[in-house]
C-alpha positions as CSV (number, residue, x, y, z in Angstrom):
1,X,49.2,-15.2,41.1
2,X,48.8,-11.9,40.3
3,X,45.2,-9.9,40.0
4,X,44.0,-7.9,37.0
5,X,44.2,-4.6,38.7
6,X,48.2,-5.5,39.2
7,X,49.0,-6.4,35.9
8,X,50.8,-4.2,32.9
9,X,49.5,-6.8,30.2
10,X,52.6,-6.9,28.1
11,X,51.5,-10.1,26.5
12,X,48.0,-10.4,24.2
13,X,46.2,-13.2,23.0
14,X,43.0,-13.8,20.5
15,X,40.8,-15.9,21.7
16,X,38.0,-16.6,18.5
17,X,35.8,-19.6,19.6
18,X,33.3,-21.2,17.8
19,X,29.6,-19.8,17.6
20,X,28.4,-23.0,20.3
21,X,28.3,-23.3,23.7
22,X,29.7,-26.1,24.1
23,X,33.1,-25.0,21.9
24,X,33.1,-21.4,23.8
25,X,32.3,-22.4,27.1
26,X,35.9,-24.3,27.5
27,X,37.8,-20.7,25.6
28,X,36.3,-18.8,28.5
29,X,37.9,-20.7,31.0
30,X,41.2,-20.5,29.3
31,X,40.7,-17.1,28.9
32,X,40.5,-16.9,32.8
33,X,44.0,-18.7,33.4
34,X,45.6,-16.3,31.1
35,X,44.0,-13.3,32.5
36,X,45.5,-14.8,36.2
37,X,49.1,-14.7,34.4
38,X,48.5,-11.4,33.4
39,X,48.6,-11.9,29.5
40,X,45.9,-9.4,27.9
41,X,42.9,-11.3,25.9
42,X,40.5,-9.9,23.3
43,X,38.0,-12.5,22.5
44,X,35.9,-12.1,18.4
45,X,32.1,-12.9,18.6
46,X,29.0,-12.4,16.8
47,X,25.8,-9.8,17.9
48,X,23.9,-12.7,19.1
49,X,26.4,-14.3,20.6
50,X,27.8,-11.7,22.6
51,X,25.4,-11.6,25.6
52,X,26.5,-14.9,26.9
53,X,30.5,-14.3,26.5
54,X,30.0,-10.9,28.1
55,X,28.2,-12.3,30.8
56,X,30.5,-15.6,31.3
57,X,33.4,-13.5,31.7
58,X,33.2,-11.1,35.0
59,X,34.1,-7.4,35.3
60,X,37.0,-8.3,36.9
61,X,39.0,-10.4,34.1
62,X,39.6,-7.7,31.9
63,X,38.9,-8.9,28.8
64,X,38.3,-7.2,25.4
65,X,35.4,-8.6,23.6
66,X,35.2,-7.4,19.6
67,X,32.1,-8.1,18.0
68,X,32.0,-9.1,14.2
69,X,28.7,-8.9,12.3
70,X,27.2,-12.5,11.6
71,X,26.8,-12.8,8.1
72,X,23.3,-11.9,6.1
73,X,21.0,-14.0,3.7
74,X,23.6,-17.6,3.7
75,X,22.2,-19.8,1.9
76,X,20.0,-22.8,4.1
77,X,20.6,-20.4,7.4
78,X,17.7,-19.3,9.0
79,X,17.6,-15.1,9.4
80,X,19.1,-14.3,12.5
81,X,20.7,-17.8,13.7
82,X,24.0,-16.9,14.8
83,X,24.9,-20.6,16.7
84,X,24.7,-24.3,16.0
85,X,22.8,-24.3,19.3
86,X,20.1,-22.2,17.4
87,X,20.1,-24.6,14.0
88,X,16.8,-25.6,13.4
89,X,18.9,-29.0,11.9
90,X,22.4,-29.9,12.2
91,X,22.4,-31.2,8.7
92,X,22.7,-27.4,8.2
93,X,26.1,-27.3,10.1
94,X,28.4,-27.5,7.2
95,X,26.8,-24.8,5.5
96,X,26.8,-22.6,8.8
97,X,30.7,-23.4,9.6
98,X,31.6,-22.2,6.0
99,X,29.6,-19.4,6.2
100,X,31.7,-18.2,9.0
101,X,34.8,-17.3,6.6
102,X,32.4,-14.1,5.5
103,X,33.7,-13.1,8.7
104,X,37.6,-13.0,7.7
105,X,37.7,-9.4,6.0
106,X,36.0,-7.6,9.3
107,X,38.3,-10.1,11.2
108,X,41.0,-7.9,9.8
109,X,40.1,-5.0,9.7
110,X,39.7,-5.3,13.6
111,X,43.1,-7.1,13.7
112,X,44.6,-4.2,12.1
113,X,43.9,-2.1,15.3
114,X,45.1,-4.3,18.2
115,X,48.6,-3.7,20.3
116,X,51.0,-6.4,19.1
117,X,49.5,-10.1,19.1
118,X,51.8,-13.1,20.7
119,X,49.4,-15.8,19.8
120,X,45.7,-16.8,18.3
121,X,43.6,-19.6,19.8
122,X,40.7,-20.2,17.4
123,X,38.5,-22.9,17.0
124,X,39.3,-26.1,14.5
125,X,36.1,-24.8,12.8
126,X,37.6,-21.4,12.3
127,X,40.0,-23.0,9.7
128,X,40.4,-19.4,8.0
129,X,41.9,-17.5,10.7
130,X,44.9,-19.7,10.1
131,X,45.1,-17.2,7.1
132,X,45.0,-14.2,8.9
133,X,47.2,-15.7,11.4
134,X,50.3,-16.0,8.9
135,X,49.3,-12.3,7.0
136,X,50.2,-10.5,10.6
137,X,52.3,-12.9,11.8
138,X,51.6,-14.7,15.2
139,X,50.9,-18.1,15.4
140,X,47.8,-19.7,15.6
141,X,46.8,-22.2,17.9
142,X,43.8,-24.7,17.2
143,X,41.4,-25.5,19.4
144,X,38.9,-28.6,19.7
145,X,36.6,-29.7,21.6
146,X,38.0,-33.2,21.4
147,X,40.6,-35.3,24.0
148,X,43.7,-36.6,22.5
149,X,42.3,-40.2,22.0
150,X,39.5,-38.8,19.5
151,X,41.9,-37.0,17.6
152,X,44.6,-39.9,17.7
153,X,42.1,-42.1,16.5
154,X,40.5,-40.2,14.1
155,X,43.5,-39.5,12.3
156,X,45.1,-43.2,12.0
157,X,42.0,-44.5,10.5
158,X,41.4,-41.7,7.9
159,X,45.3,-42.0,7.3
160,X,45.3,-45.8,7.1
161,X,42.2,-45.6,5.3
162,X,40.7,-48.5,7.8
163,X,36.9,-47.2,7.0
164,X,36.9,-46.9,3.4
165,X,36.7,-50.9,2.0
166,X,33.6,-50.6,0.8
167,X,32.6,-54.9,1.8
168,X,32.9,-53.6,5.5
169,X,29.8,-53.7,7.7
170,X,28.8,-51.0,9.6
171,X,28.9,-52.8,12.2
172,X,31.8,-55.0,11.8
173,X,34.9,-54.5,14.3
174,X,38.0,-53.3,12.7
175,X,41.4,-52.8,14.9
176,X,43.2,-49.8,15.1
177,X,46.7,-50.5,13.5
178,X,48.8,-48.0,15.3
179,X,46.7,-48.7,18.3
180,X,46.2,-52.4,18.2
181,X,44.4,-52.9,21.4
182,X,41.2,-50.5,20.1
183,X,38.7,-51.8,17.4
184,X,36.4,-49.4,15.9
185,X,33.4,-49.7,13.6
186,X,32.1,-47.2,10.9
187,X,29.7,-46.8,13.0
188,X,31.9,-45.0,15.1
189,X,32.2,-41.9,12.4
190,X,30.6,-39.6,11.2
191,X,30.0,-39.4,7.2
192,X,33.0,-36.7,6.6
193,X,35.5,-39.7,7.2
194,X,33.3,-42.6,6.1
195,X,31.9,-41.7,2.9
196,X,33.3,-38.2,0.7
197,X,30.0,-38.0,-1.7
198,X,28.8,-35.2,0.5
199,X,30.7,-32.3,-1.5
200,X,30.1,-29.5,1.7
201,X,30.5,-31.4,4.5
202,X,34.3,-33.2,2.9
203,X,35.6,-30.0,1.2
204,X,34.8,-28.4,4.8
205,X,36.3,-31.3,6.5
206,X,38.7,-31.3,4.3
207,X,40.0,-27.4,4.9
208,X,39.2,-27.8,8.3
209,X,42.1,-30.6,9.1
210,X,44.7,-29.2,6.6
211,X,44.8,-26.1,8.4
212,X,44.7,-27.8,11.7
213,X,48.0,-29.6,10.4
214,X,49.8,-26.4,9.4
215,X,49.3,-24.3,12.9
216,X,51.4,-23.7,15.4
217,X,49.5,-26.5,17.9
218,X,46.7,-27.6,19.5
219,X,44.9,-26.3,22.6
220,X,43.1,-29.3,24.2
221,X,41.0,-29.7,27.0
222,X,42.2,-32.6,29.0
223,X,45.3,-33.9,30.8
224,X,48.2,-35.8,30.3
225,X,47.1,-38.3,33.3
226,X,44.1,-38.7,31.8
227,X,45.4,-40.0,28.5
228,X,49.2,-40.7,28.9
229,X,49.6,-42.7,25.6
230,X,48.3,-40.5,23.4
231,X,49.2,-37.3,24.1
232,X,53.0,-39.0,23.6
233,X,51.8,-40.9,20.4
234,X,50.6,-37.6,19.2
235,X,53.4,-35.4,20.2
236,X,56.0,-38.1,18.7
237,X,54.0,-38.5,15.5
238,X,51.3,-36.6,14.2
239,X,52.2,-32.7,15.6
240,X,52.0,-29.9,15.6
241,X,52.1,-30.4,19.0
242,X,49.3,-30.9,21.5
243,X,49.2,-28.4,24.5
244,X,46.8,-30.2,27.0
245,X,45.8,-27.9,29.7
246,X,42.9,-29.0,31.2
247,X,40.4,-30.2,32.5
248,X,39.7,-26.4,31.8
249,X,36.1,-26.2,33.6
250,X,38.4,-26.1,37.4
251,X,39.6,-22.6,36.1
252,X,36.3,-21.5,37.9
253,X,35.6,-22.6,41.8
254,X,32.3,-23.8,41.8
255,X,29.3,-21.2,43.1
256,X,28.7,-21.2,46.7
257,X,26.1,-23.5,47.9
258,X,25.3,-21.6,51.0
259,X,22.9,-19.4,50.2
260,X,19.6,-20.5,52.4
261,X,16.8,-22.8,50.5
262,X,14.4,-20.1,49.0
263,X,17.4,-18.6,47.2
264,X,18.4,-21.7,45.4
265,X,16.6,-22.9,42.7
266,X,13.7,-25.4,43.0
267,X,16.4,-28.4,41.1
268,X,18.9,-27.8,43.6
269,X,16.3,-27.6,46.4
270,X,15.4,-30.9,44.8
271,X,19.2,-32.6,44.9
272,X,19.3,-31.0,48.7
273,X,16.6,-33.4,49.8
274,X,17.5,-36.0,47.5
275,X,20.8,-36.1,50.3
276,X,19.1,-35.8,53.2
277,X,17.1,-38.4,51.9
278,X,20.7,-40.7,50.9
279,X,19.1,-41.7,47.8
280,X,21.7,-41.2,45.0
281,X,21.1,-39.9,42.1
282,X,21.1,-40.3,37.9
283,X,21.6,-37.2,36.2
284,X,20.5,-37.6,32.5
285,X,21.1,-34.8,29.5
286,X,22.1,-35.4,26.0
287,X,23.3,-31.6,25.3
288,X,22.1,-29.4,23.0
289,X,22.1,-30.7,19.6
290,X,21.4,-34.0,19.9
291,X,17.9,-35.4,18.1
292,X,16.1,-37.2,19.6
293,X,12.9,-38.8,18.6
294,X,9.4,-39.4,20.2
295,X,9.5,-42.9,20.6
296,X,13.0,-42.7,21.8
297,X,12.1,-40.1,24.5
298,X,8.8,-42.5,25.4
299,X,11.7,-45.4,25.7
300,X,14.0,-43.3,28.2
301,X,10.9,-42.5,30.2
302,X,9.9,-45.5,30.6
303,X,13.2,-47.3,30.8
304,X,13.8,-44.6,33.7
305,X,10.5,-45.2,35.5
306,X,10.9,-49.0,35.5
307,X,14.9,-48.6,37.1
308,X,13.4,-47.3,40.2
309,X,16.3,-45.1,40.4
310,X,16.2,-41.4,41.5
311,X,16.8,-39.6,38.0
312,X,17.3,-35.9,37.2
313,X,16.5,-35.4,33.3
314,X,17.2,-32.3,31.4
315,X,14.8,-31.6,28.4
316,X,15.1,-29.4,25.5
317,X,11.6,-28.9,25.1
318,X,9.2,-30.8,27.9
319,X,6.6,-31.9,25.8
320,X,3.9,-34.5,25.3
321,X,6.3,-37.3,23.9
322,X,6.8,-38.1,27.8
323,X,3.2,-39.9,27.8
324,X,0.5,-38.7,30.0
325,X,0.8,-39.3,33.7
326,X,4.8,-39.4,33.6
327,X,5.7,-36.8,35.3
328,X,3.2,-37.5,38.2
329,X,4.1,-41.3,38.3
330,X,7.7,-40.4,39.1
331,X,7.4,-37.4,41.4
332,X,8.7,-38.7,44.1
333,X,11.7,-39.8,42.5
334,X,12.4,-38.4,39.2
335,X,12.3,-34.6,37.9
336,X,11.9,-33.5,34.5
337,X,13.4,-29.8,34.1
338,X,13.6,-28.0,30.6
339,X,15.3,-24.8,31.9
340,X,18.8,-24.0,31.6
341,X,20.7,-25.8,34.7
342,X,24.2,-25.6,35.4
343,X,25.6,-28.4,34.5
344,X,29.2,-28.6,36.4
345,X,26.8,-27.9,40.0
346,X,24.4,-30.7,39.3
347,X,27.8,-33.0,38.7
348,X,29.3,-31.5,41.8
349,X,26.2,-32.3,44.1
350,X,26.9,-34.5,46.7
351,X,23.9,-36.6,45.8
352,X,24.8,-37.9,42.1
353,X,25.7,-40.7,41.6
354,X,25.6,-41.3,37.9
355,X,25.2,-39.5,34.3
356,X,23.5,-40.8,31.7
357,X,25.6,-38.7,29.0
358,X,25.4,-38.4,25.6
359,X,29.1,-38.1,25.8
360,X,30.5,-34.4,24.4
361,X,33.9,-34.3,25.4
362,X,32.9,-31.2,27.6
363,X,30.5,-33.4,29.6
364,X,32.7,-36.3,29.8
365,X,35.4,-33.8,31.6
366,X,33.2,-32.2,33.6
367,X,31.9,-35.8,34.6
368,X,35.5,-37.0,35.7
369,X,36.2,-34.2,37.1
370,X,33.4,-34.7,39.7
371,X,33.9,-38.0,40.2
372,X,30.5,-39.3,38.7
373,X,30.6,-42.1,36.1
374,X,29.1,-42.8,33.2
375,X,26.6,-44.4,31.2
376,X,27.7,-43.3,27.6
377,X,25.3,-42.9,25.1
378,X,26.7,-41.3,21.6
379,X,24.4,-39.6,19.9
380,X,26.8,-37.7,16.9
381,X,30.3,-36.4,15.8
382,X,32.9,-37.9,17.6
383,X,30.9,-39.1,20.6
384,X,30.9,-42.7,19.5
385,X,34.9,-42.2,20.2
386,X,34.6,-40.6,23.4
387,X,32.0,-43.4,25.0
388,X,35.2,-45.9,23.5
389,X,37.5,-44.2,25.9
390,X,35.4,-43.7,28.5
391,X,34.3,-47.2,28.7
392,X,37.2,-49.5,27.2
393,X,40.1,-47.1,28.0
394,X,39.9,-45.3,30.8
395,X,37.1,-47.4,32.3
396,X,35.5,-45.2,33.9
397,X,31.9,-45.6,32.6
398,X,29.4,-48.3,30.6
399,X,27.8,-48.5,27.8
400,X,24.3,-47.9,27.1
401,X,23.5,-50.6,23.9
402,X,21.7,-49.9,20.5
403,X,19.0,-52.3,19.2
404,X,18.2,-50.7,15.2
405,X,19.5,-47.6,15.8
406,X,17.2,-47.4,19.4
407,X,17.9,-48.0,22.9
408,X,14.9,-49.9,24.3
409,X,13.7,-49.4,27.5
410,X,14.8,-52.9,28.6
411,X,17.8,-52.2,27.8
412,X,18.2,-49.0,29.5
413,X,16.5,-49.7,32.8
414,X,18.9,-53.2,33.0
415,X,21.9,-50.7,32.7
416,X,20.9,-47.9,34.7
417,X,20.4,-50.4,37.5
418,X,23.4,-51.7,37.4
419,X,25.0,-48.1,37.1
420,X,23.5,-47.0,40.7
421,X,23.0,-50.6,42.3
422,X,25.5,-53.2,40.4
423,X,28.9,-54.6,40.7
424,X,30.0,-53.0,37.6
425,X,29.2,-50.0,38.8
426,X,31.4,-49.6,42.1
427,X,34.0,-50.2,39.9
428,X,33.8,-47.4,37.7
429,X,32.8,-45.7,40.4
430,X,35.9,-46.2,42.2
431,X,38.1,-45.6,38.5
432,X,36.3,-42.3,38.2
433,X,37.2,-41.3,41.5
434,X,40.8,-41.7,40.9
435,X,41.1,-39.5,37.9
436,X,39.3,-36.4,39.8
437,X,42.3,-36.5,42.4
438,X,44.3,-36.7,39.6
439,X,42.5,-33.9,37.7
440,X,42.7,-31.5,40.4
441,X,46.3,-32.0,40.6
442,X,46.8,-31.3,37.3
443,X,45.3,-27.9,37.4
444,X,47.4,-27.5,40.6
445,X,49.2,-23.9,40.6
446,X,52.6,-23.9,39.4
447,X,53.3,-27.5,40.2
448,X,50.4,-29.0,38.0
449,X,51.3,-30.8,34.6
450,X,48.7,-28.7,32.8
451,X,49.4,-25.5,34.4
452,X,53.3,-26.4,33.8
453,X,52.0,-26.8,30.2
454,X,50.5,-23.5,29.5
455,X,53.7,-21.8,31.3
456,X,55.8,-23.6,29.0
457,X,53.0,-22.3,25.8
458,X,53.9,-18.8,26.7
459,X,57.0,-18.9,27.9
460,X,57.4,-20.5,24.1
461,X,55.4,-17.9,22.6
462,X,55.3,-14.6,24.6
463,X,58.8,-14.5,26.4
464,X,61.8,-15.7,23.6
C-alpha cells in the first residue's frame, strides 16, 4: 500500500462527521484507509471541535481539515457548546442537530474552492449536505453509527407500523414481520418512532431518513460476517446500498505497550498487575451521554462490590453518589477512574475479561473486536437494538435486566458473576472470540470482505 509522501491524490473525498465523538471517531479511521489508497480527504468541523480531529489524525495522513463557524445565539444551546458530548441535556439534541443546517451556506462557500470532489461521507445527522451534495454534483454517502441489524430493524417496524397500535404495552413483545425470528417491544425505541407529538424531534427525524433514502449509500461500520442476513436483506430491499467496511477501529494498530511502568498510566499499571495477578477483569463505561442517576450509580456500586469481581469503572464525574468508604472498600479489586482512558487499549488488555457496556454500536465493535463479551445494558437511541443483537443474534453477550426502569444491585451482581465465573459466560466468551478472527480477516489487505468493499466504493465512484 502506498504511503502519503508517494501518492499524486487524483481522487478527493469530504469527510463531514457529526459534532460527537462517538460519530467522528469511526470517520477518522476511514479517513485513514483512504489516505493508504491514496485518495485526497478534506474533513469540515467546527472551532471547538477541531482540536481533537487535528490531533486524531497524524502529520503524516495528509489530510485537509476546513473549519466552519458553529453557529451563534440557537435557541436552548448553551453559548459555546459545539458537541452533544458537551450538552448539558440530550433532550436538547434535536434542537442542536437542526441547528447544524446554519452551517450549509459557509459549507459552500468552502466547497466552491476545492479540486474536483468524487464523493461526500457525511453523517445521517447532516441530512442537509445531501443538498449541497446534488448542487455540485458528487454523491453523497451516509454515514451512521449504527450496524445493519439496527437499521434493518428500525426501518420494518416504522414501515410496518408494528409500534404505533396505541392498546400495545410497552413492554409487550411484538415479532418482527420481515424478520420473524426477532420480537421487539416499544421499549426498544426511542420516541421519534414511537410516538410523533414531539414536533422537533419527528420533523428532524423525519428529514433525517428521507434524505438518508435518496443518497448515493451508506457507509457502515461493521462487517458482512458479522451480520450476513442483513446486510443481504438490506441490499435486496431497502437500498441505497449498504457499504460495510468495518470494523473501522483496526484501521489503527493499537499503541505500543512497551514502554517501561512509570511511563504508562497509573490504569494501565493497574490492568498490568491485574495479569500478573491472573485475576480477570470487568471493564464497566456507559459512554458519554448516557444519564445516569444517583441511586442508580449507588446500585452499580454496590452491585459491583458484592460480585467480588475485579472491575474497572469509568466515571463522568467521580462524585459522592459512590457512598462513602467505596472506593477504599474495593481497592484491592476495583478502580474508579474519571479521566479520559482509551477505550480500544483497556479492551485489548490481556486481562479483561468482560464489559459492562452500555451498548453504542462503537463499543459493541470495539468489544468484538477484542474478543471481550458483553453484559449489555441500553441506556438510549438505538442501544436497546444493539444489546438484541448482541445477546439474541449474534450471541455474543447477556443481558443486564430492568426492574422499574432500575437495575438493582441484585440483579447486577447475579449477572456480573456469571459473566466472569458462570456457564453462560464461557459461551459467549468462546462466540465472541470467533468473530475477532473473523473481524481481523475482514479488514485483511486486499483479500478482506470489507477492504474488497471500499475498493469496489471507489472503484464505483472515483475510477468509471
Amino acid at each position: 500500500m502506498a504511503t502519503n509522501a508517494s501518492c499524486d491524490f487524483q481522487h478527493h473525498v469530504i469527510l463531514f462527521p457529526f459534532m460527537s465523538k462517538g460519530h467522528a471517531i469511526p470517520i477518522l479511521h476511514l479517513a485513514r484507509l483512504l489516505l493508504r489508497r491514496c485518495i485526497a480527504v478534506t474533513i469540515f468541523t467546527t472551532p471547538a471541535n477541531y482540536p481533537f480531529i487535528a490531533k486524531s489524525l497524524t502529520a503524516t495522513t495528509a489530510a485537509r481539515i476546513i473549519v466552519l463557524q458553529f453557529p451563534h445565539n440557537v435557541r436552548g444551546i448553551p453559548c459555546g457548546v459545539e458537541s452533544t458530548d458537551k450538552l448539558p441535556s440530550m433532550s436538547l439534541f434535536p434542537s442542536f442537530a437542526l441547528a447544524t443546517k446554519l452551517l450549509q451556506p459557509e459549507f459552500e462557500r468552502a466547497v466552491e474552492t476545492l479540486h474536483h470532489v468524487n464523493f461526500m461521507v457525511s453523517d445521517g445527522f447532516l441530512w442537509w449536505t445531501l443538498e449541497s451534495a446534488k448542487k455540485f454534483g458528487f454523491p453523497r454517502l451516509v454515514f451512521y453509527g449504527m450496524c445493519n441489524y439496527s437499521i434493518c430493524v428500525s426501518r420494518a417496524v416504522r414501515e410496518d407500523g408494528l409500534l404505533f397500535d396505541p392498546q400495545s404495552l410497552a413492554e409487550e413483545m411484538i415479532t418482527v414481520t420481515r424478520f420473524p425470528w426477532i420480537k421487539v417491544t416499544r421499549r426498544d425505541f426511542e420516541q421519534p418512532f414511537a410516538e410523533a407529538e414531539q414536533k422537533a424531534k419527528f420533523e428532524f427525524m423525519k428529514d433525517t431518513v428521507a434524505a438518508s433514502k435518496s443518497s448515493y449509500g451508506y457507509i457502515v461500520n461493521s462487517f458482512y460476517e458479522l451480520e450476513t442476513v442483513f446486510v443481504d436483506f438490506f441490499n435486496l430491499h431497502s437500498g441505497p446500498k449498504a457499504w460495510c467496511v468495518g470494523p473501522l477501529c483496526l484501521a489503527e494498530p493499537l499503541k505500543s505497550t512497551d514502554s517501561s511502568a512509570h511511563e504508562k498510566p497509573t490504569w494501565f499499571q493497574w490492568l498490568d498487575k491485574k495479569l500478573e495477578q491472573k485475576r480477570s477483569v470487568l471493564y464497566v463505561a456507559f459512554g458519554t451521554q448516557a444519564e445516569i442517576s444517583p441511586d442508580q450509580l449507588r446500585e452499580i456500586a454496590i452491585g459491583l462490590e458484592n460480585s467480588k469481581a475485579n472491575f474497572f469503572w469509568v466515571m463522568r464525574n467521580k462524585e459522592s453518589e459512590l457512598g462513602d468508604g467505596f472506593e477504599e472498600r474495593i481497592k484491592d479489586r476495583g478502580i474508579v477512574v474519571s479521566d479520559w482512558v482509551d477505550q480500544r487499549e483497556i479492551l485489548e488488555h490481556q486481562s479483561v475479561k468482560g464489559f459492562l457496556s452500555h451498548c453504542g454500536w462503537n463499543s459493541v465493535l470495539e468489544s468484538i473486536c477484542a474478543g471481550v463479551p458483553i453484559l449489555a445494558w441500553p441506556m438510549m437511541a438505538e442501544q436497546p437494538l444493539n444489546a438484541r443483537m448482541v445477546v439474541e443474534e449474534i450471541k455474543v453477550g447477556l443481558r443486564v435486566e430492568t426492574c422499574g426502569g432500575l437495575v438493582k444491585r441484585e440483579e447486577l451482581t447475579k449477572i456480573v458473576t456469571e459473566l466472569m465465573e458462570g456457564e453462560r459466560g464461557k459461551e459467549v466468551m468462546k462466540k465472541v472470540k470467533e468473530y475477532a478472527e473473523q473481524a481481523r480477516k475482514a479488514v485483511e489487505e486486499g483479500i478482506g470482505s470489507s477492504w474488497r468493499t471500499l475498493d469496489m466504493l471507489i472503484d464505483e465512484t472515483c475510477r468509471k
